[in-house]
PDB file of the backbone (N, CA, C, O) and the ligand in Angstrom, with CONECT records:
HET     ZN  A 101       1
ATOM      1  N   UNK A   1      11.569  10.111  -1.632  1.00  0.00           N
ATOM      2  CA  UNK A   1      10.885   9.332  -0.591  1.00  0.00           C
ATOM      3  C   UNK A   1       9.870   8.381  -1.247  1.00  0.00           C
ATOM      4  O   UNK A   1       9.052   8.974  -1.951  1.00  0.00           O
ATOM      5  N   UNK A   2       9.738   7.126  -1.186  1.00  0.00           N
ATOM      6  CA  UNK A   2       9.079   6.092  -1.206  1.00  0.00           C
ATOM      7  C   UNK A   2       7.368   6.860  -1.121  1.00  0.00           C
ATOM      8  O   UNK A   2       6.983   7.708  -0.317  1.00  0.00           O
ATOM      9  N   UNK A   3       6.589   6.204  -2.251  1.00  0.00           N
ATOM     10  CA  UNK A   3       5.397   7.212  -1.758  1.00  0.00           C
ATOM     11  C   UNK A   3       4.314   6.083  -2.466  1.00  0.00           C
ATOM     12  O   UNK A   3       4.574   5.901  -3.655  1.00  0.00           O
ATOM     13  N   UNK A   4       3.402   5.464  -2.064  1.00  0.00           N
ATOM     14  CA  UNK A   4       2.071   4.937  -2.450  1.00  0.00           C
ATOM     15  C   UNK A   4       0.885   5.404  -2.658  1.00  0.00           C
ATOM     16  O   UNK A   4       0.487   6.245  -1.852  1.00  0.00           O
ATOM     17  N   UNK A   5       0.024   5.021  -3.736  1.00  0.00           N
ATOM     18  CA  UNK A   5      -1.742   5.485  -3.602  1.00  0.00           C
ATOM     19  C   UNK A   5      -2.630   4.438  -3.965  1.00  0.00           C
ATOM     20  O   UNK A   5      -2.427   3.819  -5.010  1.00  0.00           O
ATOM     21  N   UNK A   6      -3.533   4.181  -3.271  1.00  0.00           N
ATOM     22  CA  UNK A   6      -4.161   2.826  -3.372  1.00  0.00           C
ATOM     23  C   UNK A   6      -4.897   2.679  -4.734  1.00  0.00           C
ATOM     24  O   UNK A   6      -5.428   1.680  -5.220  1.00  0.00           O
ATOM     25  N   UNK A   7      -4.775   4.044  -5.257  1.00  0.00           N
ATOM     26  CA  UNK A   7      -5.940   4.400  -6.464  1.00  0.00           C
ATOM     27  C   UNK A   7      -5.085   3.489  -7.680  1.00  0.00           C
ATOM     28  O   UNK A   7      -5.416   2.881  -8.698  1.00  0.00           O
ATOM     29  N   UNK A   8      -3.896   3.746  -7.008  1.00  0.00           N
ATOM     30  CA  UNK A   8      -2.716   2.966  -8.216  1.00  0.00           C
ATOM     31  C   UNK A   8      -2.481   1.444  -8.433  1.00  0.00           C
ATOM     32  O   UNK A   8      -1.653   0.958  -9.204  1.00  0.00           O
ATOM     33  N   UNK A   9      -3.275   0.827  -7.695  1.00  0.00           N
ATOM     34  CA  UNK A   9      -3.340  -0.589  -7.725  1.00  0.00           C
ATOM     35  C   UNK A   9      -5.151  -0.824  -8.024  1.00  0.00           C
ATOM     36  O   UNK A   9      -5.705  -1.910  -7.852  1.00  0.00           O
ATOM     37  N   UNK A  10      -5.857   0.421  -8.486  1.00  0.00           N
ATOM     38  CA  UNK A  10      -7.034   0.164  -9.183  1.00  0.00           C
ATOM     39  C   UNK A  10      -8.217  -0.182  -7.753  1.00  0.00           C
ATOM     40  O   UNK A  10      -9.304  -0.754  -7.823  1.00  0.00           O
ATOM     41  N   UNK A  11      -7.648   0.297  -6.738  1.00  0.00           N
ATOM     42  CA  UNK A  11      -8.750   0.236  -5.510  1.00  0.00           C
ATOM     43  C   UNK A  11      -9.818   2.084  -5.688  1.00  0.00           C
ATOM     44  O   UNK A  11      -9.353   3.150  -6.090  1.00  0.00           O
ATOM     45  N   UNK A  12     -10.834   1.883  -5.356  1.00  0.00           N
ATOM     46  CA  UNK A  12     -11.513   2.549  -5.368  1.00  0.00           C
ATOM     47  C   UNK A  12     -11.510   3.546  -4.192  1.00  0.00           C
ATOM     48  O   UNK A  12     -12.527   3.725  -3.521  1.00  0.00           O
ATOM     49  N   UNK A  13     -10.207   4.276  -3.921  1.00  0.00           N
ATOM     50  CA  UNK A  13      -9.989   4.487  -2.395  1.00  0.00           C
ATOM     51  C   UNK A  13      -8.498   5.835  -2.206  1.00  0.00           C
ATOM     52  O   UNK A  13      -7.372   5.479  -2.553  1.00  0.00           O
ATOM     53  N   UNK A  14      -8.711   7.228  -1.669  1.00  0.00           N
ATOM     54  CA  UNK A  14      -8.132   8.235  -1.895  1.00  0.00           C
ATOM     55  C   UNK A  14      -7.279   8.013  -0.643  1.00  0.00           C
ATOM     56  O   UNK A  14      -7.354   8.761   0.331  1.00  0.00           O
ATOM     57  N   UNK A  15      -6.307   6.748  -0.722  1.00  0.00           N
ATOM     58  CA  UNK A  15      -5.110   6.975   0.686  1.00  0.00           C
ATOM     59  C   UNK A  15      -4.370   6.676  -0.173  1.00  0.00           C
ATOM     60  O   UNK A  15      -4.328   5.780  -1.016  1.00  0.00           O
ATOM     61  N   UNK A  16      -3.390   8.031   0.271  1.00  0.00           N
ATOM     62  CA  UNK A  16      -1.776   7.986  -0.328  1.00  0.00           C
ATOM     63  C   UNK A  16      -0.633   7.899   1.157  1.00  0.00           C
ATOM     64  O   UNK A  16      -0.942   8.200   2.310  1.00  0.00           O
ATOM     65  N   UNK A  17       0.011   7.658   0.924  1.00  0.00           N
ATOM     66  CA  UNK A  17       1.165   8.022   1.989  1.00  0.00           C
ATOM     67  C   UNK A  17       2.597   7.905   0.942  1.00  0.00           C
ATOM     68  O   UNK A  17       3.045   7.597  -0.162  1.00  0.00           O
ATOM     69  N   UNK A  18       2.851   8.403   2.243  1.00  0.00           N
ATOM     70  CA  UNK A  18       4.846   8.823   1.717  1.00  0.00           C
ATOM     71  C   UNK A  18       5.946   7.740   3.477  1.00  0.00           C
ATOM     72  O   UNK A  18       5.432   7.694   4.595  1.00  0.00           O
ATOM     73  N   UNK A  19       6.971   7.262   3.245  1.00  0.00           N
ATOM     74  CA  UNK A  19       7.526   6.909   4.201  1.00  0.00           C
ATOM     75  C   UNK A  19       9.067   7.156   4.314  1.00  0.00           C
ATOM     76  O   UNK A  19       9.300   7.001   3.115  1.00  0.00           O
ATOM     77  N   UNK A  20       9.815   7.320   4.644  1.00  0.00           N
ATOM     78  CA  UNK A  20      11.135   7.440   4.986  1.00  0.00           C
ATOM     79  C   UNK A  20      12.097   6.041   4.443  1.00  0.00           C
ATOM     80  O   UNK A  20      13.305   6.035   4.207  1.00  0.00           O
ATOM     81  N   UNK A  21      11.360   5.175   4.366  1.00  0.00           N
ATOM     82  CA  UNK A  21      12.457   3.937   3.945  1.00  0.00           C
ATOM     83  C   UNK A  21      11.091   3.135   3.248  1.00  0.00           C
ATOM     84  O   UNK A  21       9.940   3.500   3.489  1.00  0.00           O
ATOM     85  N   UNK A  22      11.438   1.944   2.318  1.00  0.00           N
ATOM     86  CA  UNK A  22      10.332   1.627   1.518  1.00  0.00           C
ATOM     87  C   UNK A  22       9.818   0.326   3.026  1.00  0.00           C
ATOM     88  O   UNK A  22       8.731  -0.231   2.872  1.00  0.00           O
ATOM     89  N   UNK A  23      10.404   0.074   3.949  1.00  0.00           N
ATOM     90  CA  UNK A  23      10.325  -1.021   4.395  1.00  0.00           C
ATOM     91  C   UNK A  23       8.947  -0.293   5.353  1.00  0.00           C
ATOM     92  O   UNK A  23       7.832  -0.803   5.463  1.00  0.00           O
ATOM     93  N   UNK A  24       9.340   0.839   5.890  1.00  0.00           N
ATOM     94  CA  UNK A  24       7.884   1.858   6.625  1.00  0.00           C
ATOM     95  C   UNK A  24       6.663   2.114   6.079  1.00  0.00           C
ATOM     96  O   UNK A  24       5.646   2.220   6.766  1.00  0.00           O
ATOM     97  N   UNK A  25       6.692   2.242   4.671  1.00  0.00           N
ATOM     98  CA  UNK A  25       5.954   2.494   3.684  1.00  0.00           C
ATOM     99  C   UNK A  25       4.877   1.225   3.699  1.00  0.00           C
ATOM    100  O   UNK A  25       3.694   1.254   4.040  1.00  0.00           O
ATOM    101  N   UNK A  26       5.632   0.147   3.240  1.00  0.00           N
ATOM    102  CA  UNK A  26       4.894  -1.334   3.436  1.00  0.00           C
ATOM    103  C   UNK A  26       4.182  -1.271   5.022  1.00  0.00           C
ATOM    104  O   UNK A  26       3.063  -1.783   5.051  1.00  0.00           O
ATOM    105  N   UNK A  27       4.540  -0.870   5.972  1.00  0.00           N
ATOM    106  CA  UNK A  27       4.199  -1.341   7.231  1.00  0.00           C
ATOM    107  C   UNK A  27       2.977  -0.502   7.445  1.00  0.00           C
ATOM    108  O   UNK A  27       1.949  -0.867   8.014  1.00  0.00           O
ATOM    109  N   UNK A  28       3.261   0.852   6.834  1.00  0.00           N
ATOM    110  CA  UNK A  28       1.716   1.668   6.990  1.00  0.00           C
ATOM    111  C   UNK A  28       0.469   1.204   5.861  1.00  0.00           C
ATOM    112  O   UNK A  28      -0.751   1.221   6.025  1.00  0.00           O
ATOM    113  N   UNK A  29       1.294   0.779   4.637  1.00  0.00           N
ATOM    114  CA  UNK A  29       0.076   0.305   3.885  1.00  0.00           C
ATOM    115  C   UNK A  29      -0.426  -1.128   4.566  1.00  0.00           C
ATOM    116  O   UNK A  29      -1.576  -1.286   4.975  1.00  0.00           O
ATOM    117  N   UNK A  30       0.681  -2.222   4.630  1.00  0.00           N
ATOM    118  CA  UNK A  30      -0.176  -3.454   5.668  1.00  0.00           C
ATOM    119  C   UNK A  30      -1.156  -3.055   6.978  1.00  0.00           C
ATOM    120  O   UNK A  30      -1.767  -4.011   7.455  1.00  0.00           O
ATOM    121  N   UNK A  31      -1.359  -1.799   7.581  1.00  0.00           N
ATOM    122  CA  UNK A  31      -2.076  -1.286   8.163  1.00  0.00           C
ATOM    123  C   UNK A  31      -3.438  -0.252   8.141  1.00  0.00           C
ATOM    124  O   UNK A  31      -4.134   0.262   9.016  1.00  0.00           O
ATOM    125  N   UNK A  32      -3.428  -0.241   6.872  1.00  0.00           N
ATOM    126  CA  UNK A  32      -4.274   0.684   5.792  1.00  0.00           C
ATOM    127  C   UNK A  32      -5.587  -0.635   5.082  1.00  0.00           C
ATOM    128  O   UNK A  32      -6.797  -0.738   4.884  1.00  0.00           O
ATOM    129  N   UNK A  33      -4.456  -1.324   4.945  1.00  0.00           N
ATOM    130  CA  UNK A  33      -5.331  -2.237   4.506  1.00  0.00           C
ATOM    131  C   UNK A  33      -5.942  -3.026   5.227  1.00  0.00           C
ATOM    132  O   UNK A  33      -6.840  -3.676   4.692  1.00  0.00           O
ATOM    133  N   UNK A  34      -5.652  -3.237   6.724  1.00  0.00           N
ATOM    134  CA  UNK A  34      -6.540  -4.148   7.596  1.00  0.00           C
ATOM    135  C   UNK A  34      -7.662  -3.098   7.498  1.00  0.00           C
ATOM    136  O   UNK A  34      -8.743  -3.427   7.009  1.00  0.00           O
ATOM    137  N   UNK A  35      -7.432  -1.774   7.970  1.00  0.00           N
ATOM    138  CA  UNK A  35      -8.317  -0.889   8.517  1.00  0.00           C
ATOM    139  C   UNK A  35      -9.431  -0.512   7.569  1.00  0.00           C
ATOM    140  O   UNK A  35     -10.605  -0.248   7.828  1.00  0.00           O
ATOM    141  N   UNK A  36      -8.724  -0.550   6.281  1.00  0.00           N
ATOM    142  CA  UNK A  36     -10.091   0.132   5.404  1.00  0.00           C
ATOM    143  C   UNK A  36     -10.296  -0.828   4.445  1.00  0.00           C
ATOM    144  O   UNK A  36     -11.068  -0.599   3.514  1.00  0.00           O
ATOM    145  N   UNK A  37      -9.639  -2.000   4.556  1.00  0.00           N
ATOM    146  CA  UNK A  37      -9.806  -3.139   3.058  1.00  0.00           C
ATOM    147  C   UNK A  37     -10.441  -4.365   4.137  1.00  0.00           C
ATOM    148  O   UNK A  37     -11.108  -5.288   3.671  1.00  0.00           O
ATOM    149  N   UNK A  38     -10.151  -4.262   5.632  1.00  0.00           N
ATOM    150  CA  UNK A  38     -10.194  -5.625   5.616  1.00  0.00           C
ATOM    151  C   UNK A  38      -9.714  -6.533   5.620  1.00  0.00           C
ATOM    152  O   UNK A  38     -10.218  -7.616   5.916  1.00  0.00           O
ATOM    153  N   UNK A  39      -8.377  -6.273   5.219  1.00  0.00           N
ATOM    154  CA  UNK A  39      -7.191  -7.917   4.735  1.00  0.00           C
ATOM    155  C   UNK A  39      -6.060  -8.107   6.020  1.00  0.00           C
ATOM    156  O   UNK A  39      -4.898  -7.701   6.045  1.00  0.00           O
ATOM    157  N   UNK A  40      -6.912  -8.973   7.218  1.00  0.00           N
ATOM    158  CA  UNK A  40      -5.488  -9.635   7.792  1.00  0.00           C
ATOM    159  C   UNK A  40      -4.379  -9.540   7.521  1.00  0.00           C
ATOM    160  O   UNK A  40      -3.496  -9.100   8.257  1.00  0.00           O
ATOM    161  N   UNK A  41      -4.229 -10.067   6.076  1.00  0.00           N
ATOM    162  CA  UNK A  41      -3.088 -10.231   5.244  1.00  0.00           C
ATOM    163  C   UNK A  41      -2.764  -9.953   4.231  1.00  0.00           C
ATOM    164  O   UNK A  41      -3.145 -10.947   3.613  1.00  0.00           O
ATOM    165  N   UNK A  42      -2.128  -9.049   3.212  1.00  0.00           N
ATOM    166  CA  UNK A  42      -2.439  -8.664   2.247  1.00  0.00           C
ATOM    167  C   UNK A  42      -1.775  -9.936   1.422  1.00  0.00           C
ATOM    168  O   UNK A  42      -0.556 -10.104   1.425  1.00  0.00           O
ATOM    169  N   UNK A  43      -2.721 -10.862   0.682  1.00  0.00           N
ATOM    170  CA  UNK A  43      -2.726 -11.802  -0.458  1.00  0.00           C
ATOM    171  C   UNK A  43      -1.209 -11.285  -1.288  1.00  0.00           C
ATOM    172  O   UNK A  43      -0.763 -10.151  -1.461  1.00  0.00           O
ATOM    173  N   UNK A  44      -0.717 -12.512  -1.658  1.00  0.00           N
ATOM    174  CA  UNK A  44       0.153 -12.289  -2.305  1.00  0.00           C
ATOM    175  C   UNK A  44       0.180 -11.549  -3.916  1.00  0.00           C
ATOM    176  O   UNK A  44       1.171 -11.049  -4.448  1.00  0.00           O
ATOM    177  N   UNK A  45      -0.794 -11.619  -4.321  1.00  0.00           N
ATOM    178  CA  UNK A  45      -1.410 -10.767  -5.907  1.00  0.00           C
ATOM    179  C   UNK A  45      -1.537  -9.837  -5.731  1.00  0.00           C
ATOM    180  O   UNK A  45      -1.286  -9.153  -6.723  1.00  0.00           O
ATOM    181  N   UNK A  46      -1.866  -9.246  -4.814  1.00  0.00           N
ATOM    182  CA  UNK A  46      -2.774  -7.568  -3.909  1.00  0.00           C
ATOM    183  C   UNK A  46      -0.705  -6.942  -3.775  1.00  0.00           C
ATOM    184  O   UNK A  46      -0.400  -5.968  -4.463  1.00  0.00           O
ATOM    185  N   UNK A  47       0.384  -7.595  -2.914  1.00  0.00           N
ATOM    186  CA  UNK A  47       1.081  -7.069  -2.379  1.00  0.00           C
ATOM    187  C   UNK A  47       2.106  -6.902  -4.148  1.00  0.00           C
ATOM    188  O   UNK A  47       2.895  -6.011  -4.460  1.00  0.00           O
ATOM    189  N   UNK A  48       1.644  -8.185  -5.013  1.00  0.00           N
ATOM    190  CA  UNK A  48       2.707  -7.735  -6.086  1.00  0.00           C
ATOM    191  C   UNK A  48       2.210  -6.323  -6.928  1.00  0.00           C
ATOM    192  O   UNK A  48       3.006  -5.573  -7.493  1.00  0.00           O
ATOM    193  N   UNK A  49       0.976  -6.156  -6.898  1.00  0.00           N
ATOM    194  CA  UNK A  49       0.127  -4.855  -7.189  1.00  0.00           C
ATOM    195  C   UNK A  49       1.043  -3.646  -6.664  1.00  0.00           C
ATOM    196  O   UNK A  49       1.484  -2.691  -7.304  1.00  0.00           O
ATOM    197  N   UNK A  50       1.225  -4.026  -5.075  1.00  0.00           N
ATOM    198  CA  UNK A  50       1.561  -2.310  -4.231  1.00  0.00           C
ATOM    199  C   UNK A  50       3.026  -2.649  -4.391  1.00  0.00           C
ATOM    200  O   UNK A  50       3.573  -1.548  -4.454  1.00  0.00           O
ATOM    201  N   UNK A  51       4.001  -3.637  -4.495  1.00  0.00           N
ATOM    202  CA  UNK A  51       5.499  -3.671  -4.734  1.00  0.00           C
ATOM    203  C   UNK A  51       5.608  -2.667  -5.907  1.00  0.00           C
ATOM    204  O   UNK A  51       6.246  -1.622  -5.778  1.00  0.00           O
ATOM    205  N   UNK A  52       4.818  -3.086  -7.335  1.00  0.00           N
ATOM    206  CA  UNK A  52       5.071  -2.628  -8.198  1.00  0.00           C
ATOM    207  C   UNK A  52       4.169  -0.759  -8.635  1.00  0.00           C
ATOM    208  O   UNK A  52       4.242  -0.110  -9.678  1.00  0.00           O
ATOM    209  N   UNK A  53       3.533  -0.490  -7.529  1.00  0.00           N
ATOM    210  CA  UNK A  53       2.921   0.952  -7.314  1.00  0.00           C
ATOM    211  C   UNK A  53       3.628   1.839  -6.940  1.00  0.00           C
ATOM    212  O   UNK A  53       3.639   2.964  -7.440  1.00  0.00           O
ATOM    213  N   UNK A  54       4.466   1.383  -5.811  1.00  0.00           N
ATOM    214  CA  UNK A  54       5.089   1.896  -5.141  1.00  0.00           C
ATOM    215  C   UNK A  54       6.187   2.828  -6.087  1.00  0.00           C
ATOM    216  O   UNK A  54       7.031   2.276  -6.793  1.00  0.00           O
ATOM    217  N   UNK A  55       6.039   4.419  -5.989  1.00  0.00           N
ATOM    218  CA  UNK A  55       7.083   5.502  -6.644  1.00  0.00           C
ATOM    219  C   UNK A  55       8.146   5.462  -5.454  1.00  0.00           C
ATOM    220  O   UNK A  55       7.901   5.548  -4.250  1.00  0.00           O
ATOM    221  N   UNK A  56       9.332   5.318  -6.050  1.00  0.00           N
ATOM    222  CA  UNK A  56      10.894   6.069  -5.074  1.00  0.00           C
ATOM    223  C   UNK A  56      11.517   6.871  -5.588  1.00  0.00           C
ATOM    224  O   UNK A  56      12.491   7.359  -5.015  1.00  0.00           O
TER     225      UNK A  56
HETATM  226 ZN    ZN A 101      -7.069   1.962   0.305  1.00  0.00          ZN2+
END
């Protein structure tokens, strides 16, 4: 299973999740990150960070 941790893109911040398909995974972290980062949008530098974090 597709699994993220924000600690892994060097954020100062203990949210991990796991998702069922990598495309769910993205949709809870783009929602992680409004909520606790702030980012409307996650910047295109920030998202090549969590593409390449991302364990499957
Ligand atoms: Zn975070």
């Amino acid at each position: 299973m597709p699994s993220f941790a924000c600690k892994d893109i060097g954020m100062d911040c203990k949210f991990e999740t796991t998702a069922p398909t990598e495309a769910e995974l993205m949709k809870k972290i783009a929602e992680h990150a409004m909520s606790a980062h702030k980012m409307a949008t996650i910047p295109p530098d920030v998202m090549a960070k969590v593409k390449a974090a991302i364990k499957k």
